[in-house]
C-alpha positions in Angstrom: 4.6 -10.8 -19.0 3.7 -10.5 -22.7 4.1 -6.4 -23.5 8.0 -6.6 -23.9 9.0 -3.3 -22.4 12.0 -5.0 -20.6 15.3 -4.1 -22.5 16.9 -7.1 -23.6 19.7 -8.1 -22.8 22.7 -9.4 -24.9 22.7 -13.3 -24.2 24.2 -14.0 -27.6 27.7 -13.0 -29.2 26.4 -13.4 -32.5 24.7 -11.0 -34.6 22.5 -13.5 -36.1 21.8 -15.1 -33.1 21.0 -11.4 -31.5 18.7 -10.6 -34.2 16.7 -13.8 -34.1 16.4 -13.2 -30.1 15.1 -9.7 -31.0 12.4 -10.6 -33.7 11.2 -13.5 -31.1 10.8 -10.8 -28.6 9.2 -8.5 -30.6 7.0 -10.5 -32.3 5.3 -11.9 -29.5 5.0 -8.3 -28.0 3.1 -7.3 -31.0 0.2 -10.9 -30.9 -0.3 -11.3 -27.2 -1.7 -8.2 -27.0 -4.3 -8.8 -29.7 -3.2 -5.4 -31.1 -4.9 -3.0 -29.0 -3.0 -1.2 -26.3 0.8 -2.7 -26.3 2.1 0.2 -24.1 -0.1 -0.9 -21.3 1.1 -1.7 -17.3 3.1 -4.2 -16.6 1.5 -7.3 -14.4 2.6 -7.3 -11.1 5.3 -10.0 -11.9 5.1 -13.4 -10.2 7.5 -15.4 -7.2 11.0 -15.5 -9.0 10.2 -13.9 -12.7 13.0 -13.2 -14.7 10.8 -11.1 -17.0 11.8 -8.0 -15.4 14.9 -7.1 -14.2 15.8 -6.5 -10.4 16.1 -3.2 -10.1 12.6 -2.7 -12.3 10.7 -4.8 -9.6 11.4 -6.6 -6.8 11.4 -10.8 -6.2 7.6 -10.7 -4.8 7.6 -14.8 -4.1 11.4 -15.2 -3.6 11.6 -17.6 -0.3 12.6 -15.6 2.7 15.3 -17.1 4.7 15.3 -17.2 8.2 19.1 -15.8 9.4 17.5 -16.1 12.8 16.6 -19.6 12.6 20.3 -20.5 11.0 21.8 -18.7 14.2 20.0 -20.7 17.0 20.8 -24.0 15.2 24.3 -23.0 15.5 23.8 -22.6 18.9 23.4 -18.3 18.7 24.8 -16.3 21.8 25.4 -12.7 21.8 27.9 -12.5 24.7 27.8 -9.6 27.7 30.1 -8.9 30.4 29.8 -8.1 34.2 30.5 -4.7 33.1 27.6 -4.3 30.6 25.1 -6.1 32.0 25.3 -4.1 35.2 25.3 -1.0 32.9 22.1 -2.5 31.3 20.2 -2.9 34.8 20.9 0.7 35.4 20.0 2.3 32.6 16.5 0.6 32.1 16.0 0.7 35.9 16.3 4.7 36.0 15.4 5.2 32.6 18.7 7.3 32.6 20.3 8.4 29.7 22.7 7.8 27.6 21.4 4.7 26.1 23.2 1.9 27.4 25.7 0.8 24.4 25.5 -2.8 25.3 21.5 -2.7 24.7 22.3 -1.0 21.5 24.5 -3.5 20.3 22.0 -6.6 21.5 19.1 -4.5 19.3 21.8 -4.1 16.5 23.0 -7.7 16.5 19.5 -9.4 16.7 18.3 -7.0 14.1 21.1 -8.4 11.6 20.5 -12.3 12.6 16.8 -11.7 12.2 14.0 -10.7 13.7 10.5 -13.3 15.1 7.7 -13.3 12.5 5.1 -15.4 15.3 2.6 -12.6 15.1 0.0 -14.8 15.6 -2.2 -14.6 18.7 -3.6 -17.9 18.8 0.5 -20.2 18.6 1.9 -21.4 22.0 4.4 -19.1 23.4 7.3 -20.1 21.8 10.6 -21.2 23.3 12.8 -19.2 21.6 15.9 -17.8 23.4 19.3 -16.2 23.1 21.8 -16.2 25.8 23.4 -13.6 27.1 25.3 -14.2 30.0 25.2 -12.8 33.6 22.1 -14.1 34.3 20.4 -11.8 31.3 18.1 -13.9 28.0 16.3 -12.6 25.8 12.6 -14.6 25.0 10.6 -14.7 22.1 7.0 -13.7 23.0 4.0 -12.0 21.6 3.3 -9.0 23.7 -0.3 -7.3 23.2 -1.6 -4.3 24.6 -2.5 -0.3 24.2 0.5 1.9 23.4 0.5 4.9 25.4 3.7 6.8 24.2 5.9 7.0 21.4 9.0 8.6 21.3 12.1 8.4 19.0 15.7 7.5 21.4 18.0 10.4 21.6 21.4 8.4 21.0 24.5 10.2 21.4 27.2 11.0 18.8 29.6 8.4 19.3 26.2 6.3 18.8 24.9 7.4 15.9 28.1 7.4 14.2 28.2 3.3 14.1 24.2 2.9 14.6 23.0 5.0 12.3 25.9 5.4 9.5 23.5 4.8 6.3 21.0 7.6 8.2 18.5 4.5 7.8 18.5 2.8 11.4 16.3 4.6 13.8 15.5 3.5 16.8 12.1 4.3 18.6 10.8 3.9 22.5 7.7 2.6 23.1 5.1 2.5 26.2 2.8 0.0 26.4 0.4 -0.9 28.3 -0.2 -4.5 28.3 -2.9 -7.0 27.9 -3.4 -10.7 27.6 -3.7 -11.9 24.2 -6.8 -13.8 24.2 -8.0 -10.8 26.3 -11.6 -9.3 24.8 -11.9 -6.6 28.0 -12.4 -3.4 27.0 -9.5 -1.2 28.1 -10.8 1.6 30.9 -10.9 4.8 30.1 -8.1 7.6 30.6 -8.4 8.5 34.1 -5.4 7.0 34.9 -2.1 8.7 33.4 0.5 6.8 31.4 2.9 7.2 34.8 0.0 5.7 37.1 0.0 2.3 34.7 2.0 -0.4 34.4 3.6 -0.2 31.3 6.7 -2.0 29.3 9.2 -0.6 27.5 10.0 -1.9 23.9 12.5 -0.4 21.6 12.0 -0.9 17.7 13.4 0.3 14.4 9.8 1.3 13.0 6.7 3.1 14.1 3.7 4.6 12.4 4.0 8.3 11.7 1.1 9.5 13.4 2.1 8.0 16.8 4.8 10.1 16.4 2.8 13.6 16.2 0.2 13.1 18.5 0.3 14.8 21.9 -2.0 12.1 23.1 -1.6 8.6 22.5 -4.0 5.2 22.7 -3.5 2.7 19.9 -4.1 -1.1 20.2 -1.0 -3.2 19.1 1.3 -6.2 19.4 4.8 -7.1 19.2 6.9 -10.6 18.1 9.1 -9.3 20.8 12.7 -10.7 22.4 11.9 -9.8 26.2 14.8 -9.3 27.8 14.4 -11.5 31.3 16.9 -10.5 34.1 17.3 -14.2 35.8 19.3 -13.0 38.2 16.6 -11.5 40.3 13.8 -12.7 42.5 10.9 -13.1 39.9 12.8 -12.6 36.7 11.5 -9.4 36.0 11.3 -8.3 32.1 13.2 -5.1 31.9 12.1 -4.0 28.3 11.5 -5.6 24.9 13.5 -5.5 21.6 11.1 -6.0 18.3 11.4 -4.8 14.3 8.0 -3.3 14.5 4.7 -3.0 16.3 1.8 -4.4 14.4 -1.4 -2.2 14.7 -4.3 -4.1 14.7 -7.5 -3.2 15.9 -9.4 -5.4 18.2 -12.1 -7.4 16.7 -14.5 -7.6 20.3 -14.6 -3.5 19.8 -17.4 -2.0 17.5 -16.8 1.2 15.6 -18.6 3.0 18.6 -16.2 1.7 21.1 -13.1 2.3 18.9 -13.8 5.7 18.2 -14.4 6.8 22.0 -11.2 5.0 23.2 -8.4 5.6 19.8 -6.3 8.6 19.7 -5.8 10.3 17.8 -9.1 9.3 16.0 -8.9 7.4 12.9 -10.2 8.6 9.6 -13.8 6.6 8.8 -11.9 4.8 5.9 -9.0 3.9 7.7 -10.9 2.5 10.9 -12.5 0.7 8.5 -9.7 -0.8 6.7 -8.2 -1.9 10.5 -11.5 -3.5 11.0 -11.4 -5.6 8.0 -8.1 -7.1 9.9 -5.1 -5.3 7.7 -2.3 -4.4 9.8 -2.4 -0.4 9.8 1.4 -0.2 9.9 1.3 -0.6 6.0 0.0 2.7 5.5 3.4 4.3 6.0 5.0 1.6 4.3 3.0 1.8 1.1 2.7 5.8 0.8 6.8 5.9 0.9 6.3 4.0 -2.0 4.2 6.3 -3.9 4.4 6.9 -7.9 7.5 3.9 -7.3 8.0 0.8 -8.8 6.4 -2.3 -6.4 8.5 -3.1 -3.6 9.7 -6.0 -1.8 9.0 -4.5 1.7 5.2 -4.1 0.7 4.3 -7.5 -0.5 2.8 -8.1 2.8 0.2 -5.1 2.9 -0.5 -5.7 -0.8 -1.5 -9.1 -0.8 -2.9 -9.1 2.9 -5.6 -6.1 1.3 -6.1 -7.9 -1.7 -7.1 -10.8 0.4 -9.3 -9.0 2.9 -11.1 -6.7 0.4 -12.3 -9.6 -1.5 -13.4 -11.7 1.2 -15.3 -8.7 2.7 -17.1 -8.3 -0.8 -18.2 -11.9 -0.7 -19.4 -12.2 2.9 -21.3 -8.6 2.5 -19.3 -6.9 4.9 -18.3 -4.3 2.6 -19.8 -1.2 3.9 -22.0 0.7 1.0 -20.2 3.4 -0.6 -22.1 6.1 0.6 -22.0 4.9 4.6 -18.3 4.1 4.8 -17.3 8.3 5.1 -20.1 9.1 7.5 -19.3 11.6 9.7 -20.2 12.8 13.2 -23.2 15.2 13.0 -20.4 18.1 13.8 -18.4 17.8 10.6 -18.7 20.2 8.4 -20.5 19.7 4.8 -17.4 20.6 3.0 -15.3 17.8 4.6 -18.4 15.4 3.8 -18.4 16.9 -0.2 -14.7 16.5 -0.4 -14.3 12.9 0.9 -17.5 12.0 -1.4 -15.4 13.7 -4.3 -12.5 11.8 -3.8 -14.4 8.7 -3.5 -16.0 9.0 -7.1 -13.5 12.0 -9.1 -10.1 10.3 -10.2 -8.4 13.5 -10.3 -9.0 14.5 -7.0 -7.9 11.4 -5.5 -5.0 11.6 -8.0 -3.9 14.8 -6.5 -3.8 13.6 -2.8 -2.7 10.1 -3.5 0.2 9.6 -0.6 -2.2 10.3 2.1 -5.5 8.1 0.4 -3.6 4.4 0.9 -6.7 2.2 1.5 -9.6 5.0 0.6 -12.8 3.7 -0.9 -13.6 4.7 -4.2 -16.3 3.9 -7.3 -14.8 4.9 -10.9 -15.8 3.5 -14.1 -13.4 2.0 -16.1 -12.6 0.6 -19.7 -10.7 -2.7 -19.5 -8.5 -3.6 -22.1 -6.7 -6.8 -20.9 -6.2 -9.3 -18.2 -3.8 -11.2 -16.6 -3.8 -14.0 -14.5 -0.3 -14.0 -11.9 0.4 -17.0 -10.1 2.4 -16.2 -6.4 4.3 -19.0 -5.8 5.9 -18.3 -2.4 4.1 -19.7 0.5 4.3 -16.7 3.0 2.6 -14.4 0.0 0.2 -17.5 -1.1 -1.3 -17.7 3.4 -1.6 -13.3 2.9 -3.4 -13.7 -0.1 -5.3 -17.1 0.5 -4.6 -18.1 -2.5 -1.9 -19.0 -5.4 -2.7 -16.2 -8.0 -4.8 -13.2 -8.4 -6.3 -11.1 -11.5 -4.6 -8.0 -12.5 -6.7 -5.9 -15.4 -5.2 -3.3 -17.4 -7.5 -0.1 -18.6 -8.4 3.2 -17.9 -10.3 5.1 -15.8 -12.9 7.5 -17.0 -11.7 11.3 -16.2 -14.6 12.7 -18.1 -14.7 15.7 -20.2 -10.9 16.8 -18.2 -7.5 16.2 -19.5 -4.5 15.1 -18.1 -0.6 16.5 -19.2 1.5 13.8 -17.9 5.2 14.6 -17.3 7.0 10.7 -17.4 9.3 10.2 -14.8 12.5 8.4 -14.5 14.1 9.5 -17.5 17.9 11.5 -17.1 16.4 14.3 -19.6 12.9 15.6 -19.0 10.9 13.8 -21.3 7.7 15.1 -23.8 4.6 15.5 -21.7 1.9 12.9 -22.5 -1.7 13.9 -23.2 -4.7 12.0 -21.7 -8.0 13.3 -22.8 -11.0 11.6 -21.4 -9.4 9.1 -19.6 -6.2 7.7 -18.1 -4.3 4.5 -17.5 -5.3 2.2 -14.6 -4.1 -1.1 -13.2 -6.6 -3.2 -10.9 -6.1 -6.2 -8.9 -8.4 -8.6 -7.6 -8.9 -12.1 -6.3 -10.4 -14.8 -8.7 -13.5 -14.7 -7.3 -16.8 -16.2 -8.1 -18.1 -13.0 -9.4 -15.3 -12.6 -11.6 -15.1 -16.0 -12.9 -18.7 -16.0 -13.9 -18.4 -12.8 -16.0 -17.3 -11.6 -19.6 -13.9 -10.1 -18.1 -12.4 -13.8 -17.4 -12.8 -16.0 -20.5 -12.9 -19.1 -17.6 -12.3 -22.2 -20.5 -9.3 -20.3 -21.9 -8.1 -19.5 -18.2 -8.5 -23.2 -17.1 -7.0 -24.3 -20.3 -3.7 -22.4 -19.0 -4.0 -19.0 -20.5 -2.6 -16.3 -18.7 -3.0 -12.8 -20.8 -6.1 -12.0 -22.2 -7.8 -9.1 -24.2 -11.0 -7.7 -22.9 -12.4 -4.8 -24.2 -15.6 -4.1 -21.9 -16.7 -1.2 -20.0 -17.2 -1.7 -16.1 -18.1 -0.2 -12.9 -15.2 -0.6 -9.9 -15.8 -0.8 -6.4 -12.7 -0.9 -4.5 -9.6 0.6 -2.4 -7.3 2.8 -3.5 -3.4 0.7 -3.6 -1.2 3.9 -4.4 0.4 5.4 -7.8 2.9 3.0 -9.1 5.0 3.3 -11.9 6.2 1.2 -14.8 7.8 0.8 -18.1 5.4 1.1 -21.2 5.9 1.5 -24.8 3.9 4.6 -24.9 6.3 6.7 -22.7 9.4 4.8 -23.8 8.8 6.1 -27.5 9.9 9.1 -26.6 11.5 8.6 -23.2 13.8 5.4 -23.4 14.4 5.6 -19.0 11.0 7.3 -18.5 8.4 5.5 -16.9 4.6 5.5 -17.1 2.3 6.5 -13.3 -0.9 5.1 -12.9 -3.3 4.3 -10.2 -3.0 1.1 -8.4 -6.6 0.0 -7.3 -7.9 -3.5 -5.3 -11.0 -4.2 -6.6 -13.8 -5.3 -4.6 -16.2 -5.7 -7.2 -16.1 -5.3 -11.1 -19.6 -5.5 -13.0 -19.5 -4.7 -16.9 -21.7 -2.3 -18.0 -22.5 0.0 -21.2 -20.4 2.4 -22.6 -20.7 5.8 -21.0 -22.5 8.7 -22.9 -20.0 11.5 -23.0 -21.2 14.9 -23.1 -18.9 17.3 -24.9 -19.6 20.6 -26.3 -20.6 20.6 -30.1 -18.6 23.1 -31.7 -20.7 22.8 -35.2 -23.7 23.6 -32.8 -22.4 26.8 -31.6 -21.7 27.8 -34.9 -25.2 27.2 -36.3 -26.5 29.5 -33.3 -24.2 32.1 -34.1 -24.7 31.7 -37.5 -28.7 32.2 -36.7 -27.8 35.0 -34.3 -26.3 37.2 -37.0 -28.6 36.2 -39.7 -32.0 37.6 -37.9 -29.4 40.6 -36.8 -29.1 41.6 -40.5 -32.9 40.7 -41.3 -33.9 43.0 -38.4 -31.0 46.0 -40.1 -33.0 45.1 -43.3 -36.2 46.1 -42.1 -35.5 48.9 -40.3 -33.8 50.4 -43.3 -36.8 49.3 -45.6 -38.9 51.0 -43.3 -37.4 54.7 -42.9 -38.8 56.4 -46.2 -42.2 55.6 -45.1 -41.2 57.2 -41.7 -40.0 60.4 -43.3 -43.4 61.0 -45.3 
């Protein structure tokens, strides 16, 4: 990170030695940026920077330890008595309510040793479990199936008060409907009700919004579950599963025909797209909460997982053309077609609806003004982006002949409003791809030499997803706003092809004066006449 909009911290007692710190820090700020554009965004920093302090943004490639792994070496149990277990049975039996406080406090205490990552279909069931006691484990398995209903678990006060004391923990009740993993039957259709199905019950801490809201409900998704096996009885019946999160993926033996008929609610065109690709719709909520924030930790996985997924559908021309990706039913109405082609190819009215266009296609062009290459060093991040580093170019997008009065954020006073005429900051991501590496915008000796910033300067065309605003420190904003932080739009490129610089057309003030200088001129010629002309009238 070359820009030098961290502040710097005092690592030296001296003056002198302060002062040298400060001109080293400076200095470089001012020649790695060629001179052109030093208040532009920050690269996403790398696994483990220290360029940028913790709070500004978040350890992307810091290894994540597994609690969970360290508490079944030590031989994990979460004891239960006679008393609670047979409370347990009850409860999940009759579906009664209250919520039985020794499942509570099972979901509480696996959720703080860790939950199961094995999301992935195609690993052996694992062998995973955690004693409980009175004939009651719980297993680690993938469950897959349609979700049916979605529900947020009333908890009583006495609950509540130790559950949810940081009004964070939520806990959510989920039907589902399940199928084998390695299943590609399409589900039936909806003549049999939720009730008439066999369904299990899981319980997590996160759902997607829009399960929530919808009076009818038939989503695909899985679970890295804990099933919690009653041994005790003939069988060993499951009575429910415990999980962090479902993950909503869309099945791949579906076509977009099938989807549509059997999802509800539907799925915007975009969006059924984007679950087609693969990505994990789940990160649609996670990312919008995010919106006009610095990056976050909790996100890495739905950023890099796109980044990977959009580029590899660019190579292997799957990408869907621009104007086909939004098509609509015969039904819709024209202005829903106009406005979703608008905020496809207008900045500023994709700008305006940013939290709810996570993942929507768009085509802007764009001035590039430097590059950056960012290693990731942590192996979960490298297998989501399928790769050890990606491109991040820093520019702006063309806004035409409109302005832009932006108000910086973050600052503890409200800080001068910024103007932006013509065209407005923009940070875009991509994979180093073959199509970049073979163009003017990656100088490819100078990168395989081992340089990582870059200055660009070259007009392009961009083909890609919308990310979400994100924020960051630049020297533009912090001139006059020392806490206040630049917004831009966070885009993953599909495809980046240079072009020519854009013909502007803006009104000619010196033109309008020359015709309204020629208006009034044959206005007086014509007075001149007619006045030249009335004594020969009046003979």
């Amino acid at each position: 990170i070359v820009w030098g909009s961290r502040r710097v911290k005092r690592h030296h007692r001296t003056p002198i030695g302060l002062l040298l710190f400060v001109t080293a820090v400076c200095w470089q700020a001012k020649h790695s940026t060629h001179g052109q554009f030093a208040w532009a965004a920050l690269p996403i920093p790398p696994a483990g920077s220290a360029a940028v302090d913790e709070a500004e943004s978040p350890p992307w490639g810091k290894p994540n330890t597994s609690p969970l792994t360290e508490f079944l070496t030590r031989g994990g149990q979460i004891p239960l008595t006679a008393t609670d277990a047979n409370e347990m049975r009850v409860a999940l039996h009759d579906h009664s309510a209250p919520f039985p406080n020794a499942l509570l406090k099972i979901f509480n205490a696996v959720g703080r040793v860790g939950w199961t990552q094995s999301t992935d279909a195609s690993q052996r069931p694992s062998t995973t479990v955690i004693e409980l006691g009175e004939g009651l484990q719980l297993q680690e398995r993938l469950v897959v199936g349609w979700v049916r209903a979605a529900t947020p678990v009333g908890l009583i006060e006495s609950q509540r008060d130790w559950f949810q004391f940081d009004d964070r923990a939520r806990l959510y009740q989920v039907e589902l409907q399940v199928q084998a993993a390695d299943s590609t039957e399409v589900p039936s259709d909806d003549s049999a009700s939720p009730a008439q199905t066999e369904l299990l019950t899981i319980y997590c801490e996160r759902v997607p919004q829009v399960w929530l809201s919808s009076a009818r409900l038939r989503q695909p998704a899985q679970f890295a579950a804990f099933a919690l096996v009653d041994q005790a009885v003939a069988g060993m019946p499951t009575l429910c599963g415990l999980a962090e999160a479902p993950q909503w993926l869309l099945p791949k033996y579906m076509s977009s025909k099938q989807l549509a008929a059997r999802l509800a609610p539907p799925l915007a065109p975009y969006v059924l797209g984007l679950g087609q690709l693969g990505w994990d719709l789940t990160y649609l909520d996670t990312i919008a909460q995010h919106n006009q924030k610095p990056l976050s930790r909790d996100e890495a996985a739905g950023f890099y997982s796109l980044l990977r997924l959009t580029n590899s559908a660019s190579e292997t021309g799957e990408v869907v053309p621009l104007d086909d990706v939004e098509n609509t039913n015969s039904g819709d109405a024209d202005s829903a077609e106009d406005r979703r082609a608008a905020l496809s190819t207008q900045p500023l009215a994709l700008l305006a609806d940013a939290k709810s266009s996570v993942g929507r296609p768009l085509e802007w062009h764009v001035r590039i003004v430097t590059g950056t290459l960012v290693p990731v060093d942590d192996t979960a991040d490298q297998r989501q982006l399928g790769g050890k580093a990606y491109i991040q170019f820093d520019g702006f997008v063309d806004i035409g002949n409109d302005r832009i009065r932006f108000q910086p954020i973050g600052g503890s006073e409200p800080a001068p409003k910024l103007d932006f005429s013509g065209e407005f900051p923009v940070t875009i991501v991509s994979r180093l791809n073959e199509q970049l590496w073979n163009s003017p915008l990656v100088p490819a000796e100078q990168v395989e030499a081992g340089q990582q910033s870059w200055a660009v300067g070259q007009y392009a065309r961009l083909r890609g997803r919308f990310y979400r605003l994100w924020s960051y420190q630049s020297e533009l904003v912090q001139s006059s706003s020392p806490q206040g932080r630049q917004v831009a739009p966070l885009v993953v490129a599909s495809s980046l092809f240079p072009t020519a610089p854009p013909v502007r057309d803006q009104p000619s003030y010196v033109g309008w004066f020359g015709w309204a200088l020629c208006g009034a001129m044959l206005v007086i010629l014509a007075a001149i006449l007619w006045l030249a002309s009335r004594p020969t009238q009046q003979k």
